[in-house]
N, C-alpha and C positions, 0 to 999 in steps of 0.2 A: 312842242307837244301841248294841248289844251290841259288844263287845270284850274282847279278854284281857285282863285286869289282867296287870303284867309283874312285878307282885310276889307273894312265895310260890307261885310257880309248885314244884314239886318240880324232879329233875334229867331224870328219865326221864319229867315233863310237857314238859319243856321240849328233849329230845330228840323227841319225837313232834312237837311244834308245828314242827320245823324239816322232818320230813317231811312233815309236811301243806304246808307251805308250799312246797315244792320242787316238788310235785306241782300243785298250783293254779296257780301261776307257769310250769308246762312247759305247761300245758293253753292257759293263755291269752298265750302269749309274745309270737304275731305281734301281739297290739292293745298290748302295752307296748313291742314294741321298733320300731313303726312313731313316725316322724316326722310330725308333722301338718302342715310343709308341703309334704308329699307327696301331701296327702288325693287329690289331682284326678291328682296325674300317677300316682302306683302303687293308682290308683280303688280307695282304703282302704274307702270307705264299702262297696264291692261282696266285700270281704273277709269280711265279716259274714254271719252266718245273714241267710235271709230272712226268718225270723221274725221276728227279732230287729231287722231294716232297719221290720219293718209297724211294730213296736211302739213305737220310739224318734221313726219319722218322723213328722213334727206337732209334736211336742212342744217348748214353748219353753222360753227357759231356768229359768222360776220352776218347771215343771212339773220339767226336767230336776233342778235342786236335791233339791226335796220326793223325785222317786219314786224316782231313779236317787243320788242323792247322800247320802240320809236326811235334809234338814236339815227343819225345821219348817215346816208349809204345808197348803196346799190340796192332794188328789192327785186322778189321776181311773183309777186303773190298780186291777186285783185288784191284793191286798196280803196276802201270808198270814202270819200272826201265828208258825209255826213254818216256815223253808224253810233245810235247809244240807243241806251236802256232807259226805257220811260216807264215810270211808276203812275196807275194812275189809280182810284177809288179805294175805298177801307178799305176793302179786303186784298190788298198787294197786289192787284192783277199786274201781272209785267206784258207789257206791247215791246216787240221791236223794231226800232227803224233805219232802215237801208237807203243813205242817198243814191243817186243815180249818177254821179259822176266818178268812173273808174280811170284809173293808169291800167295799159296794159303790162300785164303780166303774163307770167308760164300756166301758175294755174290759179284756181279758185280755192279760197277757203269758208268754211259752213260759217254759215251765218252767224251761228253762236258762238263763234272765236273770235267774228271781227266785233260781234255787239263784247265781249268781255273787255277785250284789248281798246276800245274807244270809254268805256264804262270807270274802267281804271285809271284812265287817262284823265277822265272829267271831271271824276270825282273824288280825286284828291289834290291836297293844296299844295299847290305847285312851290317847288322846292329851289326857283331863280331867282336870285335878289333881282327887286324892281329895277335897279340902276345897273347902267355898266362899271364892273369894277374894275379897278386899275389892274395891271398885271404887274400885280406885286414881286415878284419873283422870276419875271423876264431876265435879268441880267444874272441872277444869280437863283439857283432855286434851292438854294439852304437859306438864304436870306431875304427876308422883306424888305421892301427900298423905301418901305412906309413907318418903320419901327428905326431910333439911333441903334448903333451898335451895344449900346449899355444895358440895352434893353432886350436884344436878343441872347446875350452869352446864356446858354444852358438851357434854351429854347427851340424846341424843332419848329422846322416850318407850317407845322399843321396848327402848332398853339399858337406862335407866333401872327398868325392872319387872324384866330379865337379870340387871344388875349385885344389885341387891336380893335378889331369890330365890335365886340361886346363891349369894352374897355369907353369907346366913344360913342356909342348908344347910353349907357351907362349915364355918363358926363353930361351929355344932352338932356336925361331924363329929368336928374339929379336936378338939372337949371329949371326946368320945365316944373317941377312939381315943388322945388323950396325943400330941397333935403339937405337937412345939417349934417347925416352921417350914411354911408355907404355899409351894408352887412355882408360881403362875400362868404356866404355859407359852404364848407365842402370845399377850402380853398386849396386842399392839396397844398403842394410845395411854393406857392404862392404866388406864381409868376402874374396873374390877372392883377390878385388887392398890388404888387409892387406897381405894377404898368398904371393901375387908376391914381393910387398915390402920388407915386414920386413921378410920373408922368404926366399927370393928368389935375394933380394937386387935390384929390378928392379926401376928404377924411374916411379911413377905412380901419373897417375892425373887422379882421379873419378868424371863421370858425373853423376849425379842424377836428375832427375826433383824433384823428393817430398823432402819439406823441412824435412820434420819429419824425414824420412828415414836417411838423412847426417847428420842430428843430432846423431842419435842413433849410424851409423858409426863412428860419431867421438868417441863418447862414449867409444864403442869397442875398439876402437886404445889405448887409454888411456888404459883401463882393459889389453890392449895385453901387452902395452910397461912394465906396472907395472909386469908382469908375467914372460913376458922375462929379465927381470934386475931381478928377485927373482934367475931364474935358471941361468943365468948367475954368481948371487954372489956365487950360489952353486959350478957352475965347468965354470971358464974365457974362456975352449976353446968352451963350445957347440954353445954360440953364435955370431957371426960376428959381429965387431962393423961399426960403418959407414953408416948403414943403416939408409934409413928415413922415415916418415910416408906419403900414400897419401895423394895429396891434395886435399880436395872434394867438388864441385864446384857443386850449386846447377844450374841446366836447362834441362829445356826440349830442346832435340832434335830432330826438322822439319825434316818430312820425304824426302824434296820435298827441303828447302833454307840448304846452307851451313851454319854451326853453328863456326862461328869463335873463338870462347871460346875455342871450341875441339880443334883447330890447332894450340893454342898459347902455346911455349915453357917454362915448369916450369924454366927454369933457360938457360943464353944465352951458346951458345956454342961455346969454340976456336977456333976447327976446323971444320971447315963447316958447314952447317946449320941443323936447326932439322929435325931428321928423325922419324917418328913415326910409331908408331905399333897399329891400333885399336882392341881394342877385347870388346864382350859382350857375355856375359854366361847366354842362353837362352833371349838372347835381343826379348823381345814383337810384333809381329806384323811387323808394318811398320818400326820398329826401327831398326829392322837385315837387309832392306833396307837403311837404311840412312846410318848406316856403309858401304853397299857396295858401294853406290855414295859420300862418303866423301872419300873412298879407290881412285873410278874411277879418280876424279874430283882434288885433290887437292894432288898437288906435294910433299908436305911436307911426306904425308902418303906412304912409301914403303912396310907393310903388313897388315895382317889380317888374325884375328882368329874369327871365329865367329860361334855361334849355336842359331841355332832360336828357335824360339816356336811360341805357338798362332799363326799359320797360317791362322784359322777363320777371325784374324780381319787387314788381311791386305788391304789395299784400293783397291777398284775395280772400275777403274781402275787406275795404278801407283804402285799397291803393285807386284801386276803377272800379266798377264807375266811380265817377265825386259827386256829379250834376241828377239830381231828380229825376229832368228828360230822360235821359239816356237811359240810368235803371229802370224805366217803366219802357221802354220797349223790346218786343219780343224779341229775340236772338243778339241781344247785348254783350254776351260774354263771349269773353276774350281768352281762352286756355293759353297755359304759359307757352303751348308750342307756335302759336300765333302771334304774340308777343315778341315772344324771340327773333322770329322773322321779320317784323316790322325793324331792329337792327340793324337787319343788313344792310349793306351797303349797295344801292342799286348802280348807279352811276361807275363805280368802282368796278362792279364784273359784268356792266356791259364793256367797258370798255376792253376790257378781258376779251368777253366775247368780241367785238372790232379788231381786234389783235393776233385772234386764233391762239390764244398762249395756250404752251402747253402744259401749264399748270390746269387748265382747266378738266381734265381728266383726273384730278383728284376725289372728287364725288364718285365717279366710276370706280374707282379703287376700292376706297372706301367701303360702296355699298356690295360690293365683289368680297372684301373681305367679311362682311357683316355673315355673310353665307355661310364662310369656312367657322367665321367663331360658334354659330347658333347648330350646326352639325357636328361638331366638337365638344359643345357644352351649353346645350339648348337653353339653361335657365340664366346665362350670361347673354342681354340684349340691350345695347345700345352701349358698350363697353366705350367708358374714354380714348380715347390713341392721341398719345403723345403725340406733336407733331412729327413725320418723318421727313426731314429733309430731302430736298428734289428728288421729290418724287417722278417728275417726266422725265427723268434720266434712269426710272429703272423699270424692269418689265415687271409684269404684273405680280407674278409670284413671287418674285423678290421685295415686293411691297407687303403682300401677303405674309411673308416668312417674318417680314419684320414687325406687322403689326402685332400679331400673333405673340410675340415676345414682348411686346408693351402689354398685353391685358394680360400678362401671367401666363400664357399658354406655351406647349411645347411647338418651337416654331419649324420643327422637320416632320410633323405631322405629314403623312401623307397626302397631296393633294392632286386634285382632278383637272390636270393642268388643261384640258380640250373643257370642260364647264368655265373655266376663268377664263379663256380666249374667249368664250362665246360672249361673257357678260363686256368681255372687253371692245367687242365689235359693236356691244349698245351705248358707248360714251356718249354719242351725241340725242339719243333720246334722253341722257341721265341728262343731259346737261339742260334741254329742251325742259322736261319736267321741271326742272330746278328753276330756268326762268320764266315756268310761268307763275308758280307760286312767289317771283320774286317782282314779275309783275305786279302782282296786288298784295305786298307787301306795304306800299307805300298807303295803302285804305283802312289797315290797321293803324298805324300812326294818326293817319288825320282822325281815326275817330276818340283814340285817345285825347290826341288834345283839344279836337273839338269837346268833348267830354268836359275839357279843364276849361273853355273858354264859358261854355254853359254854367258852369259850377259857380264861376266867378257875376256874368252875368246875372245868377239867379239870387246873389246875395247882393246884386244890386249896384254891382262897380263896375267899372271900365276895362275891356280887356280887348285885347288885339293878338295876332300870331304874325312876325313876320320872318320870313330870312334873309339872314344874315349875313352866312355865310358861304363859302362858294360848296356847294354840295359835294363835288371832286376831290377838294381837302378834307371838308368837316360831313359826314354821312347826316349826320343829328345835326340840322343848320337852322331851327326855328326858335325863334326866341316869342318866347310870351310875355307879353307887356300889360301889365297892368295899373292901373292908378285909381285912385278915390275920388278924382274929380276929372270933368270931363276935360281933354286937351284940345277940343273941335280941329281948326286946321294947324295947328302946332304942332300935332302930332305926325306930319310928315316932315317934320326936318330931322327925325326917326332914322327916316328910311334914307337918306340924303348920305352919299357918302362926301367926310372932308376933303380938301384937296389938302 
């Protein structure tokens, strides 16, 4: 599928990408900033061209994948080999254009579906690491066959590829730029600063706010050290000696003040002063901020690895925009419902869709229910619901009767069991709806962190976006690399995976 590379981009490519994208995102806002269990009460599906209702309706979810998703398949739709959205002159005039070479299909779809669907595609940064990665997890798929076993006890397979990847990026940088000391910011229970330490020999100092968390990290370290001295008695070369444990330092770090704890040197240095390297793997929110203004702002720090998450709960304003550019164009904001969806997991429920699961009738439920709560008790809207377990194993009213009893309601209410078949018989338009907003989902994110690369840029330093990780595992797979000084062609051995 086409997409930006988010590396070597120039500065003034990379200013124009953020207008394209502001303009694309105002075009089509209402289907990103609608809520899908609203499909049936604010009649989302009747929001939609009618063209665009002919084309999508019918189509199931392996269909929805292949034509509307790009993922690999059978299609039955025109398909044109050249179709995107060109911006041309100050005043946003949008042109569109249509190659001429088709696959045959059953039918045609409007113009303006296939310019979204190529649009989305083009202009966001593609989410494949550059190289082929090993398939870690062929012989065993609780286990990496890239991680010793010492290093996985208490590790799911998803951190376990995270902590690895970043862990060895990390290490490279570290050599690359002259850092005497590693910051894993937000280290959680610690399994990353364990793997770059005692794995990686990196000297590392972990910030944690929650005490509980550095508790249980330390815990780990002990169960690690005792593990590694087992196989070490086993065979003296597998493992290095000299290595030490991080040191884990409980605080919250301020989005907004400098945190001086971060900046102070685990140990003094002979020759010349500390240099540090922060990183946070999936740092929270405002928190994948505060690394980038403790990078900007404080001499000591010459790089930065970092991968955000939780975009929903960055401050507004102070979280986004960061970068000058991007606040001075028209239609830059980002409401938290747009945010949100830039989270999901796209890769994950296409493949859903590929699979026809019958989980995917969950949003239809859902938005079936939302019906009964808002006729029941109109000023209750968008009520939480506990998860219901397998839900495809029950009918709809049975789903209904139980939600109904998660948001405090009485669940023998009477209900209109011929109006919930009907919403039931529209699964595959909810599902349709959902992935289109889940299509350009991925245009939110890049303009976020385009945003962060700008920001960095505009204060004058080095900044790159790449990924990292395999998008299937890790949803949030893009690490932003920065440095104070330039890396010219060194900075691909970055992207290089080790053997």
């Amino acid at each position: 599928m086409p997409a930006v590379s988010a590396r070597g981009l120039s500065y003034g490519e990379r200013r124009q990408l953020a207008v394209n994208l502001t303009r694309v995102l105002e075009l089509y806002r209402p289907i990103l900033d609608a809520y899908i269990i609203e499909f049936f009460t604010d009649n989302l599906w009747g929001t939609l061209p009618c063209s665009w209702q002919e084309a999508l309706d019918g189509l199931d979810p392996p269909q929805l994948a292949t034509l509307l998703l790009g993922m690999p398949g059978e299609g039955e739709v025109v398909r044109p080999l050249g179709c995107k959205l060109v911006f041309s002159g100050c005043d946003g005039t949008i042109h569109w254009w249509l190659g001429l070479d088709y696959l045959r299909y059953r039918s045609v779809w409007p113009l303006t579906l296939l310019a979204l669907k190529s649009t989305a595609c083009a202009l966001a940064f593609t989410r494949t690491p550059g190289f082929q990665t090993p398939s870690e997890f062929l012989e065993n798929p609780s286990q990496s066959s890239r991680l010793t076993a010492p290093f996985r006890k208490h590790v799911k397979p998803k951190k376990q590829h995270e902590i690895r990847r970043l862990g060895e990026l990390v290490k490279k940088l570290s050599d690359l730029t002259g850092c005497t000391q590693v910051v894993d910011v937000g280290s959680g229970q610690g399994h990353l600063s364990r793997f770059m330490s005692l794995g990686l020999g990196l000297m590392v100092k972990s910030i944690e706010g929650d005490q509980r968390l550095v508790e249980r990290a330390q815990r780990l370290d002990q169960q690690l050290l005792q593990a590694l001295a087992k196989v070490e008695k086993r065979n003296p070369r597998v493992v290095q000696r000299g290595r030490c444990l991080p040191q884990h330092v409980v605080k919250w770090v301020d989005p907004i003040d400098l945190c001086q704890e971060l900046l102070l040197p685990l140990e003094s240095t002979q020759h010349g002063g500390t240099r540090l390297l922060l990183t946070g793997l999936h740092a929270c929110g405002d928190l994948s901020v505060a690394l980038l203004r403790h990078f900007c702002c404080c001499p000591e720090v010459v790089a930065l690895a970092s991968v955000g998450c939780c975009y929903m709960k960055l401050s507004d304003p102070g979280g986004y925009p960061l970068s000058q550019w991007v606040a001075g164009l028209p239609g830059y904001e980002l409401p938290y419902r747009l945010r949100e969806g830039a989270c999901h997991a796209l890769e994950e429920y296409a493949e859903r869709l590929q699979k026809a699961r019958p989980d995917l009738r969950t949003h239809c439920y859902r938005a079936a229910l939302e019906t009964v709560i808002r006729h029941a008790c109109p000023e209750l809207q968008r009520p939480g619901v506990q998860g219901i377990p397998r839900v495809h194993e029950l009918k709809i009213e049975e789903y209904v009767q139980r939600g109904l009893q998660r948001v405090g309601l009485d669940p023998q209410l009477p209900l209109n069991l011929a109006a919930l078949q009907a919403h039931e018989a529209q699964e595959n338009r909810v599902v349709a709806f959902f992935s289109l907003a889940l299509l350009m989902a991925p245009l939110v994110e890049t303009l976020i962190l385009l945003d962060r690369l700008l920001y960095l840029q505009e204060q004058g330093f080095h900044a790159e976006l790449l990924p990292i990780f395999s998008p299937e595992l890790s949803p949030r797979n893009m690490v932003l690399v920065a440095t104070k000084m330039p890396l010219g062609q060194a900075f691909s051995a970055l992207e290089t995976e080790d053997s």
